[in-house]
Backbone as a printed PyTorch tensor [residue, N CA C, xyz], in Angstrom:
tensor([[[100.1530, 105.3160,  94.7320],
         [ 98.7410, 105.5580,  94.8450],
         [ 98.2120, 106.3020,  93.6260]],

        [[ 99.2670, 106.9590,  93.1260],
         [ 98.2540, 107.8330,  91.8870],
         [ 98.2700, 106.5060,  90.6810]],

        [[ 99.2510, 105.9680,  90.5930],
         [ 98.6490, 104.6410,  89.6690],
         [ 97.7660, 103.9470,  89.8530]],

        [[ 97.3370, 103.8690,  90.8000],
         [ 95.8350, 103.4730,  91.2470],
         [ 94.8260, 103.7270,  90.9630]],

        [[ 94.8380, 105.5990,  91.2080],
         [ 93.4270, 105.7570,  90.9250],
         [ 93.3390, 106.5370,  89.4440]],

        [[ 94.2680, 106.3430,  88.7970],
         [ 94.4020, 106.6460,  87.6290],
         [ 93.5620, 105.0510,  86.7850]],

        [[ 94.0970, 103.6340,  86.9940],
         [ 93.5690, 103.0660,  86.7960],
         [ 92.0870, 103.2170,  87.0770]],

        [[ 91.6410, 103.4890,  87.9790],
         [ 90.3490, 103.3880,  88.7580],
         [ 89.1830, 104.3120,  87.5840]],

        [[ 89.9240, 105.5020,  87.5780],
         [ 89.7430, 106.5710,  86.2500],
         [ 89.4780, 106.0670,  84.9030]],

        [[ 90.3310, 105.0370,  84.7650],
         [ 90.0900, 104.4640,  83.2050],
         [ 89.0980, 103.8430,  82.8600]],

        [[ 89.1550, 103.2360,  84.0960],
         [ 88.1130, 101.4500,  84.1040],
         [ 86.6010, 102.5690,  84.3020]],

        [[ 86.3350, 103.3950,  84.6340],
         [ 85.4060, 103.9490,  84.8470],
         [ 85.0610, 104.5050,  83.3980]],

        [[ 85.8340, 105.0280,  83.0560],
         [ 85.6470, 105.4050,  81.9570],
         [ 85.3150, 104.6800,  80.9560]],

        [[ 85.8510, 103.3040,  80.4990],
         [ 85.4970, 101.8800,  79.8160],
         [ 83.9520, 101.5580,  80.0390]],

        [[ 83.9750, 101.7990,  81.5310],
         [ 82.4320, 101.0110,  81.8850],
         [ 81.4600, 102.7740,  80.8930]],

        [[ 81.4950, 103.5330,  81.6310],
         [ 80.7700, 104.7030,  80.9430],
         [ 81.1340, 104.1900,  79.1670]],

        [[ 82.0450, 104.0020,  78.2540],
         [ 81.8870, 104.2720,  76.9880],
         [ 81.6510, 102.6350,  76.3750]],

        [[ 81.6230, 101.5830,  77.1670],
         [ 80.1610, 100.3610,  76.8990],
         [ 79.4660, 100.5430,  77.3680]],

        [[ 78.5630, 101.4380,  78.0870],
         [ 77.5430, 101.5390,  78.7180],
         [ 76.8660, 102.3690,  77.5110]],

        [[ 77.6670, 103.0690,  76.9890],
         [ 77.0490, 104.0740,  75.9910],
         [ 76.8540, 103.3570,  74.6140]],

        [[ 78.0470, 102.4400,  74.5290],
         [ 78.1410, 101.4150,  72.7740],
         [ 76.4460, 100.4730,  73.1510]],

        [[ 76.2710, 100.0280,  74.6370],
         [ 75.0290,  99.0120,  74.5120],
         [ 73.9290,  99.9390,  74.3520]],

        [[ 73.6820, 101.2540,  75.2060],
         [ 72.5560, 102.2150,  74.8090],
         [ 72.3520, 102.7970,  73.4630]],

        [[ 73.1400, 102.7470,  72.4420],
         [ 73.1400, 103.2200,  70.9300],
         [ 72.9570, 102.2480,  70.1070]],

        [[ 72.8810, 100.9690,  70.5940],
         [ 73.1030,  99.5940,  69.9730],
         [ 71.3740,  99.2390,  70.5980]],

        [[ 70.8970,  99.1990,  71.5180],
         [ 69.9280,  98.8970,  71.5840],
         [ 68.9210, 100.1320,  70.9710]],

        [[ 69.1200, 101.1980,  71.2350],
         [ 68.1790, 102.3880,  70.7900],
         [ 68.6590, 102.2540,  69.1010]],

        [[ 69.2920, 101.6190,  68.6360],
         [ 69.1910, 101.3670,  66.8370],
         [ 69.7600, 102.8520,  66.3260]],

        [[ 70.7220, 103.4940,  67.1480],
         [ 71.0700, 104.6970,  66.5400],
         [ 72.5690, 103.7230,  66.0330]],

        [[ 72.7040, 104.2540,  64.5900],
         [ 74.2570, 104.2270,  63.7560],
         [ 75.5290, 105.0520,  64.9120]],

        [[ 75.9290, 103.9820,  64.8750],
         [ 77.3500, 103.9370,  65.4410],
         [ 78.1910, 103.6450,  65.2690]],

        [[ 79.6770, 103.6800,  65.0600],
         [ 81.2440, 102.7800,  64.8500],
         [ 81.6990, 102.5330,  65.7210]],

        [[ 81.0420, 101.1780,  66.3570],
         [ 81.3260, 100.4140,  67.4570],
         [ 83.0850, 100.5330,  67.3360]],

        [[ 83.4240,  99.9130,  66.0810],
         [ 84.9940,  99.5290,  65.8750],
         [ 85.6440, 100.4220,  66.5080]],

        [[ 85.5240, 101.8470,  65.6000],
         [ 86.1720, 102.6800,  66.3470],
         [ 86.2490, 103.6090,  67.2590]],

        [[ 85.1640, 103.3600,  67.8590],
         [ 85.2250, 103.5350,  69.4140],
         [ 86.1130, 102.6580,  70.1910]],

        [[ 85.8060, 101.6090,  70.2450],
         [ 86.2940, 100.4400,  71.0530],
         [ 87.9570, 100.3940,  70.8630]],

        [[ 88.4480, 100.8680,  69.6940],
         [ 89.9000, 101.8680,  68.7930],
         [ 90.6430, 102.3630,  69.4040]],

        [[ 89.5990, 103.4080,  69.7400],
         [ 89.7190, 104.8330,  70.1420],
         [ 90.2530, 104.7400,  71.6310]],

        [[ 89.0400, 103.9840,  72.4590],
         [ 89.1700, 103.6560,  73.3020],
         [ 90.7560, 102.5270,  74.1540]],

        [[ 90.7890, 101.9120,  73.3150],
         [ 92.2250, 100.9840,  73.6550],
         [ 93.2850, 101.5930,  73.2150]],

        [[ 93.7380, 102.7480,  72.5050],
         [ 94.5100, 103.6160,  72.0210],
         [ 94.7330, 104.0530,  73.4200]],

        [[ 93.7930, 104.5850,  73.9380],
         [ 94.2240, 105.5540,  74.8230],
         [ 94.1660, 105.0720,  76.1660]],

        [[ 93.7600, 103.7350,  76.3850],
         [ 94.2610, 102.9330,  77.6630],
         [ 95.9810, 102.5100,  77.7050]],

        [[ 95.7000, 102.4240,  76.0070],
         [ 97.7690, 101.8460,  76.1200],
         [ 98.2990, 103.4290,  76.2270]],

        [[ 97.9710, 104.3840,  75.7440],
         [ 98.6310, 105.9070,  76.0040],
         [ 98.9350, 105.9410,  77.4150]],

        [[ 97.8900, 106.1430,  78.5400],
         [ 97.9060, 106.0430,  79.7740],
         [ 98.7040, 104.8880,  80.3610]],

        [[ 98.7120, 104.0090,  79.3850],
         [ 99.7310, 102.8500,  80.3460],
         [101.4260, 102.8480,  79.9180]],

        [[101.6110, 103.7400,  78.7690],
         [103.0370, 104.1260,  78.6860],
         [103.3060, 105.6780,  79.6020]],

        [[102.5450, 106.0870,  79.5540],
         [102.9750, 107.5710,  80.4020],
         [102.5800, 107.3450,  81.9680]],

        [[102.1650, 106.1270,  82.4700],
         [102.5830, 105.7000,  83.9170],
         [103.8800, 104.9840,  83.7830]],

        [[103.9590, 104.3830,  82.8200],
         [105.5910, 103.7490,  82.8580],
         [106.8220, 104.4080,  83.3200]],

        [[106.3490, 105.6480,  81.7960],
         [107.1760, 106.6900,  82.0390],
         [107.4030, 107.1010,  83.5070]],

        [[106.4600, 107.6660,  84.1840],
         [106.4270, 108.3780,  85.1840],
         [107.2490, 106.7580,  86.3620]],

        [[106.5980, 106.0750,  86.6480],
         [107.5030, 105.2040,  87.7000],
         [108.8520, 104.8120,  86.7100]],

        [[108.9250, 104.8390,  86.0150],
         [110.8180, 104.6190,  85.2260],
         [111.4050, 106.3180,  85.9720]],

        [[111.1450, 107.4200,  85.9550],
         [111.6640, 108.2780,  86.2490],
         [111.4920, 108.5080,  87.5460]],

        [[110.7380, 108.0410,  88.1370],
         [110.6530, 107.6610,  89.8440],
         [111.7030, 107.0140,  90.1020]],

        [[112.1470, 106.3420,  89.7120],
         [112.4580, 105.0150,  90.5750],
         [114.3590, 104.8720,  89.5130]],

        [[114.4780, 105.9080,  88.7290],
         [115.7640, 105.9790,  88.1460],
         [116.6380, 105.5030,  89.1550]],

        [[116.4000, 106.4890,  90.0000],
         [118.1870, 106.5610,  90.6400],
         [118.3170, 105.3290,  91.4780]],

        [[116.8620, 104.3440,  91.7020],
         [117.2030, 103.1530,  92.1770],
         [117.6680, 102.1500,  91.2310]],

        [[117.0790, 102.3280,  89.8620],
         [117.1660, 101.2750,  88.7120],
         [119.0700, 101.7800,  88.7570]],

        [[119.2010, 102.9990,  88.6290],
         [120.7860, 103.5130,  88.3640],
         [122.0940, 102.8220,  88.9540]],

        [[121.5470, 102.8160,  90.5410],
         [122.1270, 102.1670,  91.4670],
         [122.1280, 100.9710,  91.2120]],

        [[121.2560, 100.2530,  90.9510],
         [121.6300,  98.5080,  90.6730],
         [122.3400,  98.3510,  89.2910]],

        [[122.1630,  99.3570,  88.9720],
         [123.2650,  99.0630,  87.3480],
         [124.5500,  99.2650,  87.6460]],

        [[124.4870, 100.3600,  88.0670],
         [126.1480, 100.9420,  88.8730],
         [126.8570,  99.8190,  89.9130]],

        [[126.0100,  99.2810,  90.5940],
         [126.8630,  98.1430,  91.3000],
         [126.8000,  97.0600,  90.8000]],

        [[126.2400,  96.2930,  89.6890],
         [126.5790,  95.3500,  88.7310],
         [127.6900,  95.4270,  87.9410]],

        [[127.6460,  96.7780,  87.7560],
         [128.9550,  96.7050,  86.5710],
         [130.5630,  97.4230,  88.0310]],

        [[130.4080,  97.5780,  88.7070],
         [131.3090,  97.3440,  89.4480],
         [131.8580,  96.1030,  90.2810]],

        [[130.8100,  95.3950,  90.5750],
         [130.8920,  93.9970,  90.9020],
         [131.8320,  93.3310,  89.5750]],

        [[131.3690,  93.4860,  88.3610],
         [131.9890,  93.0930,  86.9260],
         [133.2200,  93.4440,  87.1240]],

        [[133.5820,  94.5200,  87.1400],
         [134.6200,  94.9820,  86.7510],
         [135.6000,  94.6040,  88.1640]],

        [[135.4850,  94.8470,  89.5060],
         [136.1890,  93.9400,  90.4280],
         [136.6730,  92.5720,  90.3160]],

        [[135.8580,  91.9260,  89.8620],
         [136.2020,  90.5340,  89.6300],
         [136.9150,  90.2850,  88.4120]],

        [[136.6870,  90.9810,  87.1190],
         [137.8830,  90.6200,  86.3310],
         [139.3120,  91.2510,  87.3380]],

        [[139.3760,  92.1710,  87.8830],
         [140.4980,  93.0060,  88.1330],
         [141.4150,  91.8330,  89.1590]],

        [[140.3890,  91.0080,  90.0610],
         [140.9470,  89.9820,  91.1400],
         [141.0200,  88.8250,  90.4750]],

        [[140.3390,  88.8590,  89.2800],
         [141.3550,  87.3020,  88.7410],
         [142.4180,  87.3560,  87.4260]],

        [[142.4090,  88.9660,  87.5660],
         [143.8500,  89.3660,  86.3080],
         [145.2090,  88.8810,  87.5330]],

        [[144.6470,  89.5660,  89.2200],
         [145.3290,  89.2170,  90.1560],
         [146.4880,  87.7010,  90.4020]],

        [[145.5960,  86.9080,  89.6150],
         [145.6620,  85.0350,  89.9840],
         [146.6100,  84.9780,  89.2470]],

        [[147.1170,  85.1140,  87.9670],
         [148.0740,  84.5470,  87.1130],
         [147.4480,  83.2410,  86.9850]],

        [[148.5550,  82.0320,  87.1530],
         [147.9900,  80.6130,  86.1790],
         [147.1770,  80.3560,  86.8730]],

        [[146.6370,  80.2090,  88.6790],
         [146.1890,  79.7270,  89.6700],
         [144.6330,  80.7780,  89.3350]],

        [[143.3210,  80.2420,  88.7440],
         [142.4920,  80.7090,  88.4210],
         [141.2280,  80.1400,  89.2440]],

        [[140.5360,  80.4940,  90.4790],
         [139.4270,  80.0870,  90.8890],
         [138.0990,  79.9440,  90.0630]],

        [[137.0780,  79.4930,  90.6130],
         [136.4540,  78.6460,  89.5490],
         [135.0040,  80.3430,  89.3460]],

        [[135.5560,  81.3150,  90.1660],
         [134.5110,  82.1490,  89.7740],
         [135.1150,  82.9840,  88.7660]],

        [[136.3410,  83.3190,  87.9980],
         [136.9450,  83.6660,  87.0750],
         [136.7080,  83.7270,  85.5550]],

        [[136.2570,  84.6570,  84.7660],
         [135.9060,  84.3730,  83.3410],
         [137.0620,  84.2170,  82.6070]],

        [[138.1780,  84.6580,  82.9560],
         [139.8790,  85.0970,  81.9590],
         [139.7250,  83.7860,  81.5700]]])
């Protein structure tokens, strides 16, 4: 939920700073559309790596766990077909 309304936060914020680029643009006041609009997408991708961050460190010890039993699954199965000698089933990498 807080990724949510964090989004919700941004997009609000987007609408407020074109709301402001069309009011300076029609009232003929000098502006740097560019780098606003810059400025602005800078710091939507900022906010969208430091939610990353935050659910990657949420959700570690689940990402951890599926790594940890992949590479044990790996490592079982070479160990049961070092088991086979010449007689090699067809799920075997040796």
């Amino acid at each position: 939920m807080i990724c949510f309304s964090s989004v919700v936060q941004a997009n609000e914020k987007t609408t407020l700073i074109i709301g402001h680029i069309i009011t300076q643009t029609i009232q003929n006041n000098n502006m740097d559309h560019q780098e606003v609009i810059t400025n602005e997408v800078k710091s939507i991708g900022h906010n969208l790596v430091l939610n990353f961050i935050d659910n990657l460190f949420q959700n570690s010890s689940v990402i951890l766990d599926g790594v940890s039993t992949t590479i044990k699954l790996d490592v079982d199965s070479v160990y049961k077909c070092s088991l086979q000698g010449d007689y090699k089933n067809k799920d075997c990498r040796l």
